[in-house]
ZAKETOR-732352 format. One record per residue (C-alpha): z, x, y; residue in three letters. Coordinates in steps of 0.5 Angstrom, whole numbers, plus 500, padded with zeros to 3 digits. Layout:
residues N
ZXYALA ...
This chain:
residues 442
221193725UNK 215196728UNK 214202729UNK 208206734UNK 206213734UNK 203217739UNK 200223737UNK 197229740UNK 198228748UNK 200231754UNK 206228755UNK 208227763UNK 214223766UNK 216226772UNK 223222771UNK 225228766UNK 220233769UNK 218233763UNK 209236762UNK 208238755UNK 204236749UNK 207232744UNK 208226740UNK 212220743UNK 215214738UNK 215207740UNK 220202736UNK 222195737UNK 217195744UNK 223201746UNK 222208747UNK 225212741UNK 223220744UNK 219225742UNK 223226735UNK 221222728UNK 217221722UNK 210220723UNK 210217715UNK 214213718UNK 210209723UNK 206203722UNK 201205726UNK 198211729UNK 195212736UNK 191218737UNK 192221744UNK 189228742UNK 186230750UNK 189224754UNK 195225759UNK 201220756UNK 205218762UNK 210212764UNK 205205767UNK 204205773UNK 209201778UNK 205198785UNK 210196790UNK 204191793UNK 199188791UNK 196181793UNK 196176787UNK 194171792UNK 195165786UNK 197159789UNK 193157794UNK 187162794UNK 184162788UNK 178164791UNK 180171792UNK 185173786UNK 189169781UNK 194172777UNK 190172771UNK 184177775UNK 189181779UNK 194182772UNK 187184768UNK 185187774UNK 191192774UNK 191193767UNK 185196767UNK 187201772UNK 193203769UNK 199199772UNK 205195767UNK 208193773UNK 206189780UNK 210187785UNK 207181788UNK 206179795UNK 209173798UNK 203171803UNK 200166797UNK 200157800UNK 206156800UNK 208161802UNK 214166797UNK 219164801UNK 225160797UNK 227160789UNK 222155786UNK 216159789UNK 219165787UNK 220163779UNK 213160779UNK 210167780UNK 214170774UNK 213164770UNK 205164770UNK 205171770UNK 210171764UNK 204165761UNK 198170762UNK 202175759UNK 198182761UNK 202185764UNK 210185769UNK 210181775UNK 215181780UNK 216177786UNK 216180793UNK 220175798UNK 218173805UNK 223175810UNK 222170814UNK 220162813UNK 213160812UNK 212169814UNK 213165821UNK 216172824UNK 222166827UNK 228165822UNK 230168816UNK 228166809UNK 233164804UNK 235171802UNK 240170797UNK 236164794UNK 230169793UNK 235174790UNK 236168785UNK 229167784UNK 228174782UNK 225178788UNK 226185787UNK 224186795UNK 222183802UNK 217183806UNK 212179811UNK 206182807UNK 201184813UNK 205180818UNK 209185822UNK 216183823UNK 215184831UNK 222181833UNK 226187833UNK 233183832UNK 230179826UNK 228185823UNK 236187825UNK 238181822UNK 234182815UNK 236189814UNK 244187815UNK 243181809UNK 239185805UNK 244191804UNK 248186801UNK 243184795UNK 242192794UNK 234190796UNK 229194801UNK 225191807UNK 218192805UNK 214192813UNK 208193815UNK 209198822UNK 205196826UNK 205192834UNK 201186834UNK 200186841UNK 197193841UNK 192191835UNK 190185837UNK 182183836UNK 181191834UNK 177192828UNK 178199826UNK 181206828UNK 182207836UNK 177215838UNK 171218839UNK 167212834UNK 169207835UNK 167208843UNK 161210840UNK 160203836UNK 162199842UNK 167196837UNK 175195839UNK 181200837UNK 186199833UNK 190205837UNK 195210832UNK 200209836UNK 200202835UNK 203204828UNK 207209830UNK 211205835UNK 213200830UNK 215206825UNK 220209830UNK 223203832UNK 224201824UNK 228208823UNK 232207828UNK 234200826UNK 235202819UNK 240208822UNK 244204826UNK 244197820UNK 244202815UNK 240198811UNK 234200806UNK 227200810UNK 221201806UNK 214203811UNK 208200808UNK 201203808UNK 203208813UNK 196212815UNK 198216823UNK 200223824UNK 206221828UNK 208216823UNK 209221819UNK 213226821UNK 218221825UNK 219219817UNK 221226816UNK 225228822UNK 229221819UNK 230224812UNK 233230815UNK 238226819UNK 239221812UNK 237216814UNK 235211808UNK 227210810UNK 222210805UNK 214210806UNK 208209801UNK 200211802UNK 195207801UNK 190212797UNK 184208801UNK 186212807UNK 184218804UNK 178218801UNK 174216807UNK 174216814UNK 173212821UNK 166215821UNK 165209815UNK 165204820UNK 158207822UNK 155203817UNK 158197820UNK 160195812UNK 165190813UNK 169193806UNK 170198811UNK 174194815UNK 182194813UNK 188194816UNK 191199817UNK 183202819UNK 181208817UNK 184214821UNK 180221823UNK 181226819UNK 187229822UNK 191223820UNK 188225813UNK 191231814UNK 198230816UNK 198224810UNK 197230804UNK 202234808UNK 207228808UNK 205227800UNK 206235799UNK 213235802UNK 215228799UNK 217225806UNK 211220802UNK 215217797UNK 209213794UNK 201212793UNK 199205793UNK 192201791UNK 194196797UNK 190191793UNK 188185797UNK 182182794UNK 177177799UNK 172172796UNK 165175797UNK 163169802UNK 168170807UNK 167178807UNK 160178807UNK 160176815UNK 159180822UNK 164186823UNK 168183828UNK 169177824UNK 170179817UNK 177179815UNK 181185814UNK 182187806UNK 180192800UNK 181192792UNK 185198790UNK 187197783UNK 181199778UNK 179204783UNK 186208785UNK 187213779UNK 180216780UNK 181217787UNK 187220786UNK 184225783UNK 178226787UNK 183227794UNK 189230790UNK 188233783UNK 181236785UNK 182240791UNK 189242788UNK 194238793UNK 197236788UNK 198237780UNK 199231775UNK 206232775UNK 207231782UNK 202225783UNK 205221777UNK 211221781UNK 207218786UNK 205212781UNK 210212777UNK 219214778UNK 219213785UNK 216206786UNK 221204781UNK 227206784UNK 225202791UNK 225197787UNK 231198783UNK 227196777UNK 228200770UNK 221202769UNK 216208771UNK 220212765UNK 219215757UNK 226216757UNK 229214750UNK 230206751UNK 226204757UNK 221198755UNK 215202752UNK 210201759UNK 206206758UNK 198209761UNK 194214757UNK 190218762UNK 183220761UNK 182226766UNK 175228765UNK 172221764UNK 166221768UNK 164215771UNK 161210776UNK 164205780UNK 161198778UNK 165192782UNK 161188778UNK 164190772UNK 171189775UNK 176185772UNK 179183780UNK 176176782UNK 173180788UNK 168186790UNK 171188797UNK 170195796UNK 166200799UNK 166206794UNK 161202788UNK 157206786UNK 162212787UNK 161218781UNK 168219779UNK 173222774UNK 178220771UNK 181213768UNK 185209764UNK 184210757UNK 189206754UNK 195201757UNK 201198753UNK 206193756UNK 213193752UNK 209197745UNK 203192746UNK 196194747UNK 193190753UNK 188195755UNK 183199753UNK 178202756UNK 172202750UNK 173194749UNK 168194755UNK 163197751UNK 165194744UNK 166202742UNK 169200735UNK 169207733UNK 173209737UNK 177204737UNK 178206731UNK 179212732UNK 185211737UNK 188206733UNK 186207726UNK 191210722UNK 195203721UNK 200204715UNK 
């Protein structure tokens, strides 16, 4: 029986709403509490300074293993997501070929249970072959251990096939996972439709391309009574739809992707093609009402949208150079340069964002430290100073336009089920403080 100690820490597990400094025990890769012996435990973690929270919980991220290994294989994101403070990823199902039956959903546990970083779970296509024509096979999937359904970044742009899944899906308890977005409208675009794109001579990708979609979402989700979740939601008028559909009890949830606050559409005036996402970066009102919608809880969840691209084929005009960004090592820092540091949220708040919330839409028993639940746990170093190197990083790809960024605040330390899969002094080979973090074994 092996048993772990955490000393010292500030403990916060928005599931308990719970913020204070303590100790947490581990035994048997389970949480015990924060009740015990400390004579009692075969090692000591010290977290003195550290913020001892629930792992991270993604609800997308792009593995892109098989078929697109020059991007990312399971092996690099999982590393990837440690190293950012996530013990669980929901994985999206856009890989070759696509997640769109059993066998390919259990190859993607299967390897992630091989390389053994941290938890994986599968997202399934909605449709076959992510076609947007005729439905996957749903209740296979659900076999094969999808825990939601999405089309990645393909709009579900038929309206009666979107109908169709939400009807199937209610009956497997499983959300719709859509990119809200009118193909039409953004076809060709390159980035957010305004003032800065006229003056760039580049194409638009207008708000209400999102807004459209979103609203049209919420109704069906009223009217079917099925579980809708809105991916990467980054407009104004998306934002305030969601929270009219709340009130009314429709059953809609929506995530942030934490890019689309950290920069504007003026970036693009640097034509770098790292800017260049989807959803775009918006102007800064849109900014604004996503920080309202974080503030009130109308957003449910902040996401890293991680979707690496080989250098080679970013590295190209901006009008050609495919839409994507990594997000999994640079999330937590930037949470705290747009949210903890002007004050918009506290740690508390924000660690539901991260933690609790995308646990339940996903119906997974994790983002806790309730006595029982699996130990995946994150130690936060808040004041930890330090700059973005994408070089350094652990993704396959570079695809991001804050390298070279002064940030604070970092993952420390990761365990998944009571096991060390990361620390950040490894880097460095710092054996003192390593030491001093794990040194008192008994």
């Amino acid at each position: 029986m092996h048993t772990i100690l955490i000393r010292g820490g500030r403990i916060i597990d928005p599931s308990q709403n719970l913020d204070q400094v303590g100790n947490l025990y581990i035994r048997d890769k389970r949480i015990v509490g924060m009740d015990g012996t400390a004579s009692l435990a075969n090692e000591v973690i010290d977290a003195t300074g550290l913020i001892v929270c629930p792992g991270f919980v993604d609800l997308h991220v792009a593995l892109s293993e098989p078929g697109f290994e020059e991007d990312e294989t399971t092996a690099s994101g999982t590393a990837a997501a440690v190293a950012g403070g996530f013990t669980s990823v929901a994985c999206l199902p856009d890989t070759d070929p696509v997640v769109d039956n059993r066998a390919a959903a259990e190859f993607i546990m299967r390897q992630a249970e091989r390389i053994g970083r941290c938890n994986v779970f599968p997202l399934g296509a909605v449709t076959k072959d992510n076609k947007g024509e005729e439905l996957a096979e749903i209740g296979q999937l659900v076999e094969g251990g999808a825990v939601a359904f999405t089309d990645a970044k393909r709009p579900i742009a038929n309206a009666e096939i979107m109908r169709r899944a939400l009807e199937y899906t209610r009956m497997f308890h499983r959300p719709i996972l859509n990119h809200p977005q009118v193909p039409e409208l953004v076809n060709g675009g390159v980035m957010h439709e305004g003032f800065n794109s006229t003056l760039l001579g580049l194409k638009g990708m207008p708000a209400a391309a999102q807004d459209i979609m979103v609203g049209r979402d919420i109704a069906l989700a009223e009217m079917t009574e099925g579980r809708v979740h809105l991916m990467c939601i980054s407009t104004e008028g998306s934002v305030e739809q969601i929270r009219r559909a709340k009130a009314r009890g429709v059953n809609v949830t929506a995530e942030v992707a934490i890019h689309h606050l950290a920069l504007t559409d003026e970036a693009m005036r640097s034509f770098d093609p790292n800017c260049k996402i989807d959803p775009p970066f918006r102007s800064q009102e849109h900014i604004d009402a996503l920080i309202a919608g974080l503030k009130d809880g109308t957003i449910d969840v902040i996401c890293s949208d991680h979707q690496p691209i080989a250098e080679e084929k970013k590295n190209c005009e901006i009008d050609l150079a495919p839409f994507g960004i990594i997000g999994l090592e640079t999330l937590l820092p930037l949470c705290v340069k747009t949210l903890i540091e002007p004050g918009h949220l506290t740690w508390l708040e924000l660690l539901s964002k991260l933690t609790v919330n995308p646990s339940r839409i996903l119906g997974l028993e994790k983002g806790t430290l309730k006595p029982g639940a699996d130990a995946d746990i994150t130690l936060i170093d808040p004041s930890a100073n330090w700059t973005f190197d994408p070089k350094r990083f652990r993704s396959a790809s570079r695809n991001t336009p804050f390298g070279g960024w002064e940030v604070t605040g970092r993952a420390k330390m990761v365990l998944v089920a009571g096991d060390i899969r990361f620390h950040s002094n490894d880097e460095s080979q710092n054996s003192s403080d390593m030491s001093r973090m794990k040194g008192n074994t008994r």
